[in-house]
C-alpha positions in Angstrom: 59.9 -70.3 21.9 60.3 -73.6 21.2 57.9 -74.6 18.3 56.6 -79.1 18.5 55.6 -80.8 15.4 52.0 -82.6 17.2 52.9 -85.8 16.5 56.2 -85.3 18.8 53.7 -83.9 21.1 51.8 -86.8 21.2 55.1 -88.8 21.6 56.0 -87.2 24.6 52.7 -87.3 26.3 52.3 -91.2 25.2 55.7 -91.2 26.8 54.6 -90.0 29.6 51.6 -92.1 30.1 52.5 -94.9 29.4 55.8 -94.9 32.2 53.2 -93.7 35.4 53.8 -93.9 37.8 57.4 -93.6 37.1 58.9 -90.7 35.6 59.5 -90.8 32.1 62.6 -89.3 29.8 64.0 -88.6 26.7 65.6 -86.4 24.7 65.0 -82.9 22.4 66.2 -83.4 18.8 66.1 -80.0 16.6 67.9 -76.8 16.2 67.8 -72.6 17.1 65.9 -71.0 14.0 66.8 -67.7 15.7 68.1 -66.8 18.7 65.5 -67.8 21.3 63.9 -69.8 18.5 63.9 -73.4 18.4 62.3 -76.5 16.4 61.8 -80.0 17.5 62.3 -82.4 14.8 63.0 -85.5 16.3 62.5 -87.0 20.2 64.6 -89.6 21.3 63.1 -92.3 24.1 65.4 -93.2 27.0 64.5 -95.6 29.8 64.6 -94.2 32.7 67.3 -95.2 34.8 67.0 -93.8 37.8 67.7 -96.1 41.2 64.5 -96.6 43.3 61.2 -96.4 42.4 61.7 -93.2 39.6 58.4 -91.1 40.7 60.2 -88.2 41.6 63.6 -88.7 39.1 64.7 -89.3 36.4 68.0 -90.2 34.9 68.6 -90.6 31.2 70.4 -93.6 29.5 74.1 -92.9 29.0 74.5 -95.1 25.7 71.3 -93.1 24.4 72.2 -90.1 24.8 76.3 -90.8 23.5 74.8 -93.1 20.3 72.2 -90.0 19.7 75.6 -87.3 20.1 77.5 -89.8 17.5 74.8 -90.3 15.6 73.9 -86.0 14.9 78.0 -85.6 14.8 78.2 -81.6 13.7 75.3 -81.5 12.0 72.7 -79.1 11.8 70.3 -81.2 14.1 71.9 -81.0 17.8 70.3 -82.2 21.6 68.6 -79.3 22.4 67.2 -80.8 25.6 65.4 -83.5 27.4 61.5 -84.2 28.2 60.2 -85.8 31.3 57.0 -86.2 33.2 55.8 -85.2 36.9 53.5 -88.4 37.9 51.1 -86.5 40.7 52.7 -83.0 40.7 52.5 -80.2 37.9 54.4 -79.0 35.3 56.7 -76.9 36.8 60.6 -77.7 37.0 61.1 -78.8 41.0 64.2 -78.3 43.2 65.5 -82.1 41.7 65.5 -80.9 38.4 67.4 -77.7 39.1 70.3 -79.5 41.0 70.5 -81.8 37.9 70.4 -79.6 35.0 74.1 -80.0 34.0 73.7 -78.4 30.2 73.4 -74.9 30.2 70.9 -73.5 27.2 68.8 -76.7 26.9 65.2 -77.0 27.3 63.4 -79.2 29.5 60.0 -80.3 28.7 57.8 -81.2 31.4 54.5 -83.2 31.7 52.4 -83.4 34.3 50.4 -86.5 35.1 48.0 -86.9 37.5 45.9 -89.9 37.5 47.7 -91.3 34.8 46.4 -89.1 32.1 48.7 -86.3 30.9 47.8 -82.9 31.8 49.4 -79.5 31.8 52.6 -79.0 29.3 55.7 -76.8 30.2 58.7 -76.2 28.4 61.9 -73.8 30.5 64.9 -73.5 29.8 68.1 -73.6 32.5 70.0 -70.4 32.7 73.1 -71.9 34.1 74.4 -68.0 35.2 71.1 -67.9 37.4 70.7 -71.4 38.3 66.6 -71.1 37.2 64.7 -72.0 34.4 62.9 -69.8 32.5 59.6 -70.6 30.8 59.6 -71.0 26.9 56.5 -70.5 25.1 55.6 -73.6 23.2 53.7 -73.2 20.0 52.2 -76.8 18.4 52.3 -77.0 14.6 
């Protein structure tokens, strides 16, 4: 379960809207409450940097994500994972993402938008053993 404070909800899917019909990206701020348990407590925009025209891609900003890693250091607040969007196709994590998820354990929040308008809401998370990603339940607060 991963458990989003709505006003990083509505980041995320303003995110999302707002890069169509590219794919947008960015990163999961928060930490495990229990095992299986997560909270969001920050997200962190990246451009997406992706060659080409980014509609079926994404690739998150190097200096970002390093500035974000020095930035948390070994605090309690870690990258538990990364949030894009799916202009024109659903929710669900797609044979690109699978071949790029490189961080085992992290969570990958995915927005659908077709039409422009943000629809349908997933979060999974990669099992690097299996090579799939799981779905997470995703509670708003």
């Amino acid at each position: 379960m991963i458990k989003t404070p709505t006003p990083l909800l509505a980041a995320i899917i303003a995110a999302a809207e707002a890069a169509h019909p590219r794919e947008c990206c960015g990163l999961l701020v928060g930490h495990e409450e229990s095992p299986g348990s997560f909270i969001l407590t920050r997200v962190e925009p990246s451009p997406n940097t992706v060659e080409g025209d980014g509609k079926d891609r994404f690739l998150i900003d190097a200096k970002v994500q390093f500035d974000l890693m020095r930035e948390l250091g070994s605090g309690p607040e870690q990258i538990i994972g990364n949030y894009h969007s799916h202009p024109g196709a659903d929710a669900a994590p797609s044979e690109t993402d699978r071949q790029s998820a490189f961080y085992l354990g992290h969570i990958w929040v995915i927005v659908a938008v077709p039409n422009g308008k943000a629809g349908d809401i997933t979060a999974h998370r990669f099992d690097g053993d299996t090579k799939k990603f799981h779905p997470m339940e995703m509670v708003t607060q």
